[in-house]
N, CA and C of each residue as an Amber inpcrd file, in Angstrom:
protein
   246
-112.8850000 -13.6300000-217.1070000-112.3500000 -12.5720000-216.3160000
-113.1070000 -12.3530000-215.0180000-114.5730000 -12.1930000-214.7670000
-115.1800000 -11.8440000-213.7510000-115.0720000 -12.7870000-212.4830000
-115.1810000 -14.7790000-213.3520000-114.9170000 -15.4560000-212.6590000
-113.4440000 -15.4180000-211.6880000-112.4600000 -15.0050000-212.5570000
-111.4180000 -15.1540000-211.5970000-111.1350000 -13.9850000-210.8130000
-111.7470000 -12.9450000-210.9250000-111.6140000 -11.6520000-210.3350000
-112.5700000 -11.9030000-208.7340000-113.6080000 -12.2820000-209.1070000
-114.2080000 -12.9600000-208.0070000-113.4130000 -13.6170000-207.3740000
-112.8310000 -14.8170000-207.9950000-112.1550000 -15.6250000-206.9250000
-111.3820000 -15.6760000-206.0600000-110.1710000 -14.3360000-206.8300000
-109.4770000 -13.5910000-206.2100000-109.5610000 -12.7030000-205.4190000
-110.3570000 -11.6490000-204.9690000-111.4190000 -11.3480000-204.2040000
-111.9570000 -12.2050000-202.7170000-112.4310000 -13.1600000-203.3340000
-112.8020000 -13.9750000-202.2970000-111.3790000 -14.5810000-201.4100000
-110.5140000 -15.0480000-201.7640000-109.5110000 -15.4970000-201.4820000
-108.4710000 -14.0410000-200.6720000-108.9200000 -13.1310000-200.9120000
-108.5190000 -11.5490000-199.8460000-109.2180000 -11.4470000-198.9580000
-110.1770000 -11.6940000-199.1290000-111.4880000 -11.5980000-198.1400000
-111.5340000 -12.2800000-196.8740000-110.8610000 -14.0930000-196.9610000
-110.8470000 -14.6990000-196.3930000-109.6620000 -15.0580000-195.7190000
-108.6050000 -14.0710000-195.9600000-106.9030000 -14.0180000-195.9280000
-106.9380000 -13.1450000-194.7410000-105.4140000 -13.1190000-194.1010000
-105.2020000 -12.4650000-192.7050000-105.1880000 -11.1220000-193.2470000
-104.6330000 -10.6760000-194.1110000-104.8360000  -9.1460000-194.6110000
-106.1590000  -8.6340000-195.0920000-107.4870000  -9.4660000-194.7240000
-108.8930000  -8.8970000-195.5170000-109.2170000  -7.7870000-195.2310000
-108.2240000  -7.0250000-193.9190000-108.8050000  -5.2390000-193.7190000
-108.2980000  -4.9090000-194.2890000-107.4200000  -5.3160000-195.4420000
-106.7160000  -3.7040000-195.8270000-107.3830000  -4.0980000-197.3480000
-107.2430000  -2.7770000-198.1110000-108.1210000  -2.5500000-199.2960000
-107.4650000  -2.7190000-199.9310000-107.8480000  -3.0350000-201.2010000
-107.3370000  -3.5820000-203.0140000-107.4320000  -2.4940000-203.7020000
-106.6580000  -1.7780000-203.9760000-106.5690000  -0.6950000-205.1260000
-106.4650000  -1.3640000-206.3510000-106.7760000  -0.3220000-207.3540000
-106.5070000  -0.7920000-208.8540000-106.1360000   0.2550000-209.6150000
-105.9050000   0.0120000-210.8960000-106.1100000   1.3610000-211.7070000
-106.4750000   1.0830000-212.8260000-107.6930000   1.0550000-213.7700000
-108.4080000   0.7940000-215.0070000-108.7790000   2.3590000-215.8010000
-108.9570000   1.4030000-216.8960000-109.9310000   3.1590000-217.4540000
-111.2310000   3.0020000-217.3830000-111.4820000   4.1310000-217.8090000
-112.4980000   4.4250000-217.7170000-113.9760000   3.2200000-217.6460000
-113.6130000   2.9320000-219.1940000-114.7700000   1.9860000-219.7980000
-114.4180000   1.3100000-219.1160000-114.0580000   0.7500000-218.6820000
-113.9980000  -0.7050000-218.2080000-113.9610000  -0.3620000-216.1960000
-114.4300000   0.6800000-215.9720000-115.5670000   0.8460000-214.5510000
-116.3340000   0.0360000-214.0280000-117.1430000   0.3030000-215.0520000
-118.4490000  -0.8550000-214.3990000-118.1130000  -2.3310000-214.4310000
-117.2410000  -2.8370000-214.6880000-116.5180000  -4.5940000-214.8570000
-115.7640000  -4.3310000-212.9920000-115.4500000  -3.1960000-212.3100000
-114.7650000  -3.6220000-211.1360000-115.9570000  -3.0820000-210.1810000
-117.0700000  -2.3980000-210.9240000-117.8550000  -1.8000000-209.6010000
-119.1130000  -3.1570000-209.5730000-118.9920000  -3.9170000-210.5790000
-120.2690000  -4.9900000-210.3600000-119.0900000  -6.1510000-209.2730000
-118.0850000  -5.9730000-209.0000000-117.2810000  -6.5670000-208.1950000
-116.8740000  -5.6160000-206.8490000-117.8370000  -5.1290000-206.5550000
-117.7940000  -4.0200000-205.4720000-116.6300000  -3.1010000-205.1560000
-115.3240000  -2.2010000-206.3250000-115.3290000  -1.9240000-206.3130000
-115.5280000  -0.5350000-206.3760000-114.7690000   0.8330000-206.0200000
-115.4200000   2.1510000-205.9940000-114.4460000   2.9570000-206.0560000
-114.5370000   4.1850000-207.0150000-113.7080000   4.9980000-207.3890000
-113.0130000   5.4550000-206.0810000-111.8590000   6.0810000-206.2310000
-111.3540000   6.8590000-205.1050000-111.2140000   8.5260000-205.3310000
-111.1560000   9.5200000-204.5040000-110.4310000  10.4220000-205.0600000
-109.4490000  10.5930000-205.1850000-108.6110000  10.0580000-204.4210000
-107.2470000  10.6070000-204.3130000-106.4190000   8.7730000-204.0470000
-105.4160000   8.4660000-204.8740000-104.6550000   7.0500000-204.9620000
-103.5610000   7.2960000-203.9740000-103.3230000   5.9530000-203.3170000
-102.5730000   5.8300000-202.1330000-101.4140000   6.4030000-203.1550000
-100.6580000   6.9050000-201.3710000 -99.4790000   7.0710000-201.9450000
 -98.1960000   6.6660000-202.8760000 -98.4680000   5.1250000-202.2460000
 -97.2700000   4.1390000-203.0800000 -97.9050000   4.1370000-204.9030000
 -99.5060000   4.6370000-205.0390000 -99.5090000   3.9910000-206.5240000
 -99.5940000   5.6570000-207.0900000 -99.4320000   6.6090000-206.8240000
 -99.9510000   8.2650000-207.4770000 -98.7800000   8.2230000-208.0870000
 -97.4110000   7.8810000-208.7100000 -96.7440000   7.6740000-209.6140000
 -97.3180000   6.8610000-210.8700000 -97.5620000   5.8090000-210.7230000
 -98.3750000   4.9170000-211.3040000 -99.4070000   5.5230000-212.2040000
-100.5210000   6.2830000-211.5940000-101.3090000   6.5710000-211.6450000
-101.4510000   8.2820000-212.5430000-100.3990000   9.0020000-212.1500000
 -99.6590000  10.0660000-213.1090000-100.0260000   9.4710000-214.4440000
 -98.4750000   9.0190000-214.3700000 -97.9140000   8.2740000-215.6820000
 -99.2930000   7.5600000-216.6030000 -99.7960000   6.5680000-215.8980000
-101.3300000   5.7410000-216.6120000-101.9300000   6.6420000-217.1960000
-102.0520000   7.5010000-216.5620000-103.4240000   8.5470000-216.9210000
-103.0970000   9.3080000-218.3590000-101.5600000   9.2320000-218.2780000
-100.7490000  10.1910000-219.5150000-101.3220000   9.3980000-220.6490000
-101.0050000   8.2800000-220.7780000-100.5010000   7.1510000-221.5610000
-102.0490000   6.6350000-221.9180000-102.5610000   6.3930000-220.8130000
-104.3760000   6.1720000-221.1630000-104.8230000   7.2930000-221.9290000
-104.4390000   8.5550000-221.9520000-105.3630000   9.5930000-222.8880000
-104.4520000   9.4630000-224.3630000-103.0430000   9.4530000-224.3830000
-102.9830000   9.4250000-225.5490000-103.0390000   8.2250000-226.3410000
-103.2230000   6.8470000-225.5980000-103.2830000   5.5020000-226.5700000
-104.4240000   5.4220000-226.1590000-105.7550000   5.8100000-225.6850000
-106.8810000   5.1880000-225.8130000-108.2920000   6.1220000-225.4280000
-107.3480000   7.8080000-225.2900000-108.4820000   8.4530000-225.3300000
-109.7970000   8.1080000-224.1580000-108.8330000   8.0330000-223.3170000
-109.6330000   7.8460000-221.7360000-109.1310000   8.1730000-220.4130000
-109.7690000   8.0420000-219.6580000-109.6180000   8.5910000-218.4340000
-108.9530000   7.5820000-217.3630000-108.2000000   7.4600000-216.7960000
-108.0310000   6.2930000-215.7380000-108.6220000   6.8140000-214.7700000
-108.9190000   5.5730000-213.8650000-109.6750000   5.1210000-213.0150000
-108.5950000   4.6720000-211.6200000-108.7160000   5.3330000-210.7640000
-107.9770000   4.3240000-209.6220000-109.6570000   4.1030000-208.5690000
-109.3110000   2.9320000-208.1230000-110.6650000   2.1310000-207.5170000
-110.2830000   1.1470000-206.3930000-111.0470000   0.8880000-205.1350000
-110.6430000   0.7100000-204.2660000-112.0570000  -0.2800000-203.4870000
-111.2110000  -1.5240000-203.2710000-112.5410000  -2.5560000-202.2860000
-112.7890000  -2.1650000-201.3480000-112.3260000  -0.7570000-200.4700000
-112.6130000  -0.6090000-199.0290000-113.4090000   0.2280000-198.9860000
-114.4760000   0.1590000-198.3270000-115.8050000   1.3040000-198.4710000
-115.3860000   2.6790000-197.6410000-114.8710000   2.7250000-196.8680000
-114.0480000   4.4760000-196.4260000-113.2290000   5.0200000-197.5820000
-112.7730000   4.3000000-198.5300000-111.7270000   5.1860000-199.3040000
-112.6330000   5.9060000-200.6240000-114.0810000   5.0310000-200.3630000
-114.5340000   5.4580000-201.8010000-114.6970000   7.1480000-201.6940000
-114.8300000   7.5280000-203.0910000-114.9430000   8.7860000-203.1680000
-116.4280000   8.9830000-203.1910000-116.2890000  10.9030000-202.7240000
-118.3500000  10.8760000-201.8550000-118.5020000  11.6320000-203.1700000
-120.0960000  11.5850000-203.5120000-120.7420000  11.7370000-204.7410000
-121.2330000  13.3150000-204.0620000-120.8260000  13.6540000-202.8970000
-121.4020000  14.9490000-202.4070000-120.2830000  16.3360000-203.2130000
């Protein structure tokens, strides 16, 4: 998994679209698997995915008793720890 997440990654990076950012949406536990891949929580999920992201969050607490996560490769969107 990390290998190809990397690779994929790299292959955005090096693509005509590398300014624009990679959203995701994970739970909880499984955080630290996208932040050792430099992603970073957001506060607030783009517009096109906050449907998405509703719904996940429903469905993540009652099948797995967690929190979703939306997370983002672009360092302005991360959310401030202030």
């Amino acid at each position: 998994g990390t290998m190809l997440a990397a690779k994929l990654l790299a292959r955005h990076r090096s693509g005509a679209d590398s300014s624009k950012p990679l959203y995701l949406v994970t739970l909880q536990r499984t955080q630290p698997f996208y932040e050792r891949l430099g992603f970073a929580p957001v506060s607030s999920p783009p517009t096109e995915m906050r449907l998405e992201v509703a719904a996940g969050s429903v469905v993540a607490r009652l099948a797995a008793g967690q929190n979703l996560v939306c997370m983002s490769s672009c360092q302005h969107d991360r959310k401030s720890d202030t």
